[in-house]
N, C-alpha and C positions, 0 to 999 in steps of 0.2 A: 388526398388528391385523387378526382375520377380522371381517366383516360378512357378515349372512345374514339370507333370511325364517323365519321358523317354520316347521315343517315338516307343521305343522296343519291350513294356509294353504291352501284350495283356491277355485278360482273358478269351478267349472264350476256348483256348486249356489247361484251368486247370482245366475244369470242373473235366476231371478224375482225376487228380491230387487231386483236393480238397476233395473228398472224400473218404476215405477208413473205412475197416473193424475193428471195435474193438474186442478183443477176446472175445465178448461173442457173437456177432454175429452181431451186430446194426453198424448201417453204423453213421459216424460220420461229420461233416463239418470241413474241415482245413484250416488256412488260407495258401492264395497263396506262392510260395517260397520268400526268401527277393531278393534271387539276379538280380531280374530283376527289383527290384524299387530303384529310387531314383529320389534325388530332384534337380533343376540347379536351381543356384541362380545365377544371371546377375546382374552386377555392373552397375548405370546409372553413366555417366558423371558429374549432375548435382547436385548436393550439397546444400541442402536448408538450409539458415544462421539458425540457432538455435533464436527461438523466446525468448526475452526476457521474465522471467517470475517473476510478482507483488503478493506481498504480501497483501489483502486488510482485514482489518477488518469490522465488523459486529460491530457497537456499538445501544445501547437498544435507543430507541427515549430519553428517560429523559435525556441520558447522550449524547448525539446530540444535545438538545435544551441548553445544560449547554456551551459544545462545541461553540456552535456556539452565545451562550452569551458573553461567553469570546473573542472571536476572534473579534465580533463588537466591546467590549470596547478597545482593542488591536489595534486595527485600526484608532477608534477615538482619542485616545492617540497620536498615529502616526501622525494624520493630524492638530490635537491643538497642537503637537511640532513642526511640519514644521512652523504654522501661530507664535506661540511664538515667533521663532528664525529667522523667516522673510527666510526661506529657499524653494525653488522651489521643487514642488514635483517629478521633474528628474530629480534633480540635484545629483549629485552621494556624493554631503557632505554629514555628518550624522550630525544633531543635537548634540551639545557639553554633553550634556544630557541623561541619561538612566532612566527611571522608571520603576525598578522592582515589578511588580503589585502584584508578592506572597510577596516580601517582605515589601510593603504595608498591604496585607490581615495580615503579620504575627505580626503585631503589634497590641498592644493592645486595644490602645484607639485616638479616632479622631486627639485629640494635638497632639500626637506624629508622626501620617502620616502628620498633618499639619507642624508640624516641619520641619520634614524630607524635607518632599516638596519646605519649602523654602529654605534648603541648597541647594539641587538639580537644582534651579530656581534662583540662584544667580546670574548666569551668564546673565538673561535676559534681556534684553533690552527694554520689553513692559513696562507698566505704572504699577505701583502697585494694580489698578484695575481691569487690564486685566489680571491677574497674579494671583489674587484672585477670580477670576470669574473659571478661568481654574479650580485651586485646588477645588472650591467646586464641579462643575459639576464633577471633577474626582474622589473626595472621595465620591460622591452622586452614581454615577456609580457602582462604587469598591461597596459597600453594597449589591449591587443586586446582586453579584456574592457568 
């Protein structure tokens, strides 16, 4: 968008214009008349797409290092259920499988995530050693969070 003055617009011939007498005698400054000004506004052709705009947060370092404890153990999760269930990591299956890690924390005491854990792992096909090796490393994990 151009903005501009008229091209009309001169100032040199208001000097008389701009000043005159107040009644007590003092000369005063005016401003120039309005009708010789105005603005042209020019329309471009071109149209810039509207930038997308993200909402980003600010979190405090402790709660970033908490962040990004939980997402490694989330991950390791991930890739001990793909080796459980003998599943390729692009293969678009999913694990027959879910472990919900809050609903682990929400529980009260170790047997009973170990519990849980073996209904969820029933389906599995590894050896009962490697099955048992998983659950501890992942209720050993679960704690530090």
């Amino acid at each position: 968008m151009d903005c501009g003055v008229a091209s009309n617009y001169s100032n040199a011939g208001s000097a008389s214009q701009n000043s005159a007498a107040s009644p007590n005698g003092m000369r005063t400054e005016r401003s120039p008349s309005k009708s010789g000004l105005h603005v042209n506004f020019s329309e471009k052709g071109e149209v810039k797409e509207k930038r997308e705009k993200f909402l980003t947060a600010k979190y405090g370092s402790h709660q970033m290092t908490l962040i990004r404890k939980r997402l490694a153990v989330e991950m390791w999760l991930y890739d001990e259920l793909q080796k459980l269930y003998d599943k390729l990591p692009d293969s678009t299956e999913s694990a027959d499988v879910e472990v919900d890690i809050d609903e682990l924390l929400d529980m009260d005491s170790c047997e009973e995530r170990r519990n849980h854990l073996l209904k969820l792992l029933a389906t599995c096909n590894k050896s009962p050693h490697e099955i048992s090796n998983f659950m501890e490393e992942l209720l050993a994990k679960i704690k530090t969070l």
